[in-house]
Every structure is written in structure tokens, then in C-alpha cells.
C-alpha positions in Angstrom: -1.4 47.1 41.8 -1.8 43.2 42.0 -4.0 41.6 39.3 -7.1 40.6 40.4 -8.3 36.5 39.9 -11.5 36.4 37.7 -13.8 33.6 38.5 -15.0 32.0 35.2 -18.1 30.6 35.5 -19.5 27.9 32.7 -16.3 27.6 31.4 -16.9 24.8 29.6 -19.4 26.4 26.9 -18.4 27.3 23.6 -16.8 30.9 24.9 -14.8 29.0 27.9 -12.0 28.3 26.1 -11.3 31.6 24.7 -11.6 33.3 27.7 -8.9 31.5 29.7 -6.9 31.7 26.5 -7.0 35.2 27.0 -6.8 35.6 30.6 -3.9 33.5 30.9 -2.1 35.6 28.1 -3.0 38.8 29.6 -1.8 37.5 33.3 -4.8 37.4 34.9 -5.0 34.7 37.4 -8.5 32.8 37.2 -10.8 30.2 38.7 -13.1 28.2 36.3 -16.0 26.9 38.4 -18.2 24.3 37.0 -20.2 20.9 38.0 -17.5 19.1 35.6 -13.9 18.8 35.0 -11.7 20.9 32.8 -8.6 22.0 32.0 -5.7 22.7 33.6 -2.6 25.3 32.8 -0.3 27.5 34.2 -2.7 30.4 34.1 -5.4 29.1 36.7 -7.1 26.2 38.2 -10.4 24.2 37.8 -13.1 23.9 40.7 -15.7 21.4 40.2 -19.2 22.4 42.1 -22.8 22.7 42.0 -23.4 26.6 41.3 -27.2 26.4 41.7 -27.0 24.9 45.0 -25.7 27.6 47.0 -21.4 26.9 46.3 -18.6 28.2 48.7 -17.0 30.1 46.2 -12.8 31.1 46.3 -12.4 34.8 47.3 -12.3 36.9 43.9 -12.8 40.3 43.0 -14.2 40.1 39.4 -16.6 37.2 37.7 -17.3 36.4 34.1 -20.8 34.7 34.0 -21.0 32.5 31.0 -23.6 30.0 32.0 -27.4 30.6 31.0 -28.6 34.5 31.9 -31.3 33.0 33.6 -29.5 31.8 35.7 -27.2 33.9 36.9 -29.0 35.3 39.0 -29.3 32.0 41.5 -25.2 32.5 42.3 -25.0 36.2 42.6 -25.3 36.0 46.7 -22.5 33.5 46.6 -20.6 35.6 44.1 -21.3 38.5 46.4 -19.8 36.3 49.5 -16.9 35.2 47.8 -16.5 39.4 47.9 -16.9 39.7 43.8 -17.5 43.1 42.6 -17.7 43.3 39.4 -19.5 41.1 36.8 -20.1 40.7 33.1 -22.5 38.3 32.2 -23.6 37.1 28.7 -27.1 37.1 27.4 -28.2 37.0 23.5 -29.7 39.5 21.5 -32.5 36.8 20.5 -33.7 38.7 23.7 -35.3 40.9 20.8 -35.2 39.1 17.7 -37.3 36.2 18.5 -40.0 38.2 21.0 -42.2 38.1 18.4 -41.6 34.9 16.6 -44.4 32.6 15.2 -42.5 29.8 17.6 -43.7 29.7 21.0 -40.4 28.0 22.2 -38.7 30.9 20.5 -40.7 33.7 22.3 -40.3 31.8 25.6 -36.1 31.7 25.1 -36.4 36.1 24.6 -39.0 36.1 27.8 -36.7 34.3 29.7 -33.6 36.4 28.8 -35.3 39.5 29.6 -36.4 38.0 33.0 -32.7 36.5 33.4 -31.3 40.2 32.8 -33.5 42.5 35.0 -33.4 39.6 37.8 -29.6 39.9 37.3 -29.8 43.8 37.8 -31.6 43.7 40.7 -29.3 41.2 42.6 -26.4 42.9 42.0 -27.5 46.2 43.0 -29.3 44.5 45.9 -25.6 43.4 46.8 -23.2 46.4 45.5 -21.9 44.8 42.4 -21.5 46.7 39.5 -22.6 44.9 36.8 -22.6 44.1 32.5 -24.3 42.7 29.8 -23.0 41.2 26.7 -25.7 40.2 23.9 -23.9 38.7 21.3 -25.1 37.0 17.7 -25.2 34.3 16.3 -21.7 33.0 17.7 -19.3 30.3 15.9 -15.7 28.9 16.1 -14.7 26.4 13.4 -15.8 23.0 14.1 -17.2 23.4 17.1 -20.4 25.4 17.3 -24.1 23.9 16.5 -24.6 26.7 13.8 -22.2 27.9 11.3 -20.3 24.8 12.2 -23.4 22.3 11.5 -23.8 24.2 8.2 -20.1 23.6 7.3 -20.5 19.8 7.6 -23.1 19.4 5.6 -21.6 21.3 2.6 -18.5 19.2 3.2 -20.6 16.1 3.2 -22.7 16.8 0.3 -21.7 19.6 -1.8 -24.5 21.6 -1.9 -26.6 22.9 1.0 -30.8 23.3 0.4 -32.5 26.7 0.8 -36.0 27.6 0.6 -37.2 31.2 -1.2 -34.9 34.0 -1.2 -33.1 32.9 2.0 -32.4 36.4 2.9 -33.0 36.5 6.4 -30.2 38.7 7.9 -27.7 36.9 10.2 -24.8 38.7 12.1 -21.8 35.7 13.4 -19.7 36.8 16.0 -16.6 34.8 16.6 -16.5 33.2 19.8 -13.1 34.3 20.6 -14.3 37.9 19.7 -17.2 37.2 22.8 -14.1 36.6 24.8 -12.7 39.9 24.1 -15.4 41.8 24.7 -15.8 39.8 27.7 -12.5 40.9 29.1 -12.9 44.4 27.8 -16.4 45.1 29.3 -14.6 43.9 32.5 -11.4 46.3 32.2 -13.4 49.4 31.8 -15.6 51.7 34.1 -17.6 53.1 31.2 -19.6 49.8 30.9 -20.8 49.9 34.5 -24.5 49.1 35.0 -25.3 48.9 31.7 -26.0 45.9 28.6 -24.5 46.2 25.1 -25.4 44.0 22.3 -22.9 42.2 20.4 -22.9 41.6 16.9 -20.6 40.3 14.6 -18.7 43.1 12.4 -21.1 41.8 9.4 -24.8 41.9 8.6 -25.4 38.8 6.1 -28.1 37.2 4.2 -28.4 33.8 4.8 -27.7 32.9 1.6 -24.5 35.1 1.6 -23.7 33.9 4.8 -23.9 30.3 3.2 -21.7 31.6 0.4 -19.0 32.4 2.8 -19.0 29.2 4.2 -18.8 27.4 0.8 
């Protein structure tokens, strides 16, 4: 059977790059859609437009939704016209973790992620696309992510790194090339059909050990 062209859309974020690593190693054929430039190999091609203002997308059979779960949503009808049938989308598991958080800004994030997710449900069914979410952690890849990376050059730069208390708030880092995987995965198999999985890194850290590690 031919291998079907994924449409990659938000490319560009942290995950992006893994993703059409992968793709292109496994011989899947893909579009990367987003309002900027990016690269270009052998293994697929970059399309710069507007996806919140109703884009002509290429004809595709399968999407991988990186861009904010919230919305997602807003490009499902052109996902659907573009004759897409299958989607996995990422979300965050912050969807739970910071519901109830003293930080107002951090309970709106985990309202809006919900929100993004059932929205998200709703048009696909509305539409006939089977659908999957990924919640991953906290995700990193050296150098290049504003958590574990951030902490990393500030050890490097000074040495030590200051905590406050016990510092044993858990953390679970999920490398972003892992995300990819699972991406891909989720996408290959009929099992994950209409439904969400969270996805944690394979460790459950204290912040301080997590800064250990990093040292």
C-alpha cells in the first residue's frame, strides 16, 4: 500500500524537528505547514500559511497537530477538506496538575487545555476523523528547551543553582524526541483511536534530584 503524506502542523516548536527527523527516516512523505519558513530535505517540503484563517490545505490523509491544543480546533474543517482522517494532536498534562494551582495564569493554561481537547473531540467527530491525544511532561532537548535547558545554563554559568526548602516537588522530563515517537506511534496504530494518553517521561524526579542530574 502507498505511504500516506502526514501534514505537520507547528513544525517549528520544540517537537518539529524530531518529527520530520523521524518521518523522513521511516519514509513517510510529509508537509510541514506553518505561517514561517523552515526546512527543507529530501523527506518533504515546507508550506508557509496562515492556519487560523481558514488555509487551503495539500490533500493528506493523516495530521500531526503540534501547535497550541486550543487551537486545533480552528483548522480541523480545513484538515477535514484537505480529506485528513486521522489526527494526533498534543496537549500537556498540566491539563491536571495546575487546575488547582494558587496561580491564576496557571489554572487558566489547564482550563484552556481541557476546553482545547473536548472542542477538538467534538470537531472531529462532527467531521469523521478519528482522533488522539498526547499529554506529555515537562519536555526538554539539550540546549534548546526553556526548562531543563534554562536550568543547565545557569549551573554552567555559575556553578551552583539556588533552591528554596526541600525542593521536592516531583517532575517527570520527557525527551522531545521521545514526544516525536509517540507521536508517530499513536498515529500507526488503531488501538489509540478516539482516545487521549498522558505522556510522561520514564522517571518521576524530585526537583532537587532532577537538578542533580543536570549537574
Amino acid at each position: 500500500a502507498p505511504v500516506s503524506t502526514a501534514l505537520a502542523l507547528g513544525a517549528r516548536s520544540l517537537v518539529g524537528d524530531f518529527l520530520l527527523d523521524r518521518l523522513t527516516r521511516t519514509g513517510r512523505p510529509w508537509i510541514a505547514v506553518s505561517r514561517g519558513p523552515g526546512r527543507t530535505d529530501a523527506g518533504g517540503r515546507w508550506l508557509q500559511a496562515d492556519l487560523l484563517n481558514g488555509p487551503t490545505l495539500p490533500p493528506a490523509d493523516v495530521a500531526l497537530l503540534l501547535l497550541p491544543i486550543w487551537l486545533a480546533p480552528r483548522v480541523v474543517p480545513a484538515l477535514a477538506e484537505a480529506g485528513v482522517r486521522r489526527l494526533v494532536a498534543l496537549s500537556s498534562t498540566s491539563r491536571f496538575t495546575k487546575s488547582a494551582s494558587v496561580d491564576a495564569g496557571e489554572r487558566d493554561v489547564a482550563a484552556r487545555l481541557a476546553r482545547g481537547e473536548a472542542e477538538l473531540a467534538d470537531g472531529c467527530a462532527a467531521r469523521g476523523l478519528a482522533w488522539t491525544v498526547l499529554r506529555p511532561t515537562l519536555i526538554y532537548a539539550e540546549g534548546r528547551d526553556g526548562n531543563v535547558s534554562r536550568l543547565a545554563r545557569v549551573i554552567d554559568s555559575f556553578g551552583f543553582f539556588p533552591i528554596s526548602g526541600a525542593a521536592s516537588g516531583l517532575r517527570q522530563p520527557v525527551h522531545a524526541d521521545d514526544v516525536a515517537q509517540g507521536l508517530i506511534q499513536a498515529l500507526d496504530s488503531d488501538a489509540t483511536k478516539d482516545r487521549a494518553f498522558d505522556l510522561p517521561g520514564g522517571e518521576t524526579l524530585a526537583y532537587r534530584e532532577m537538578l542533580g542530574r543536570i549537574f
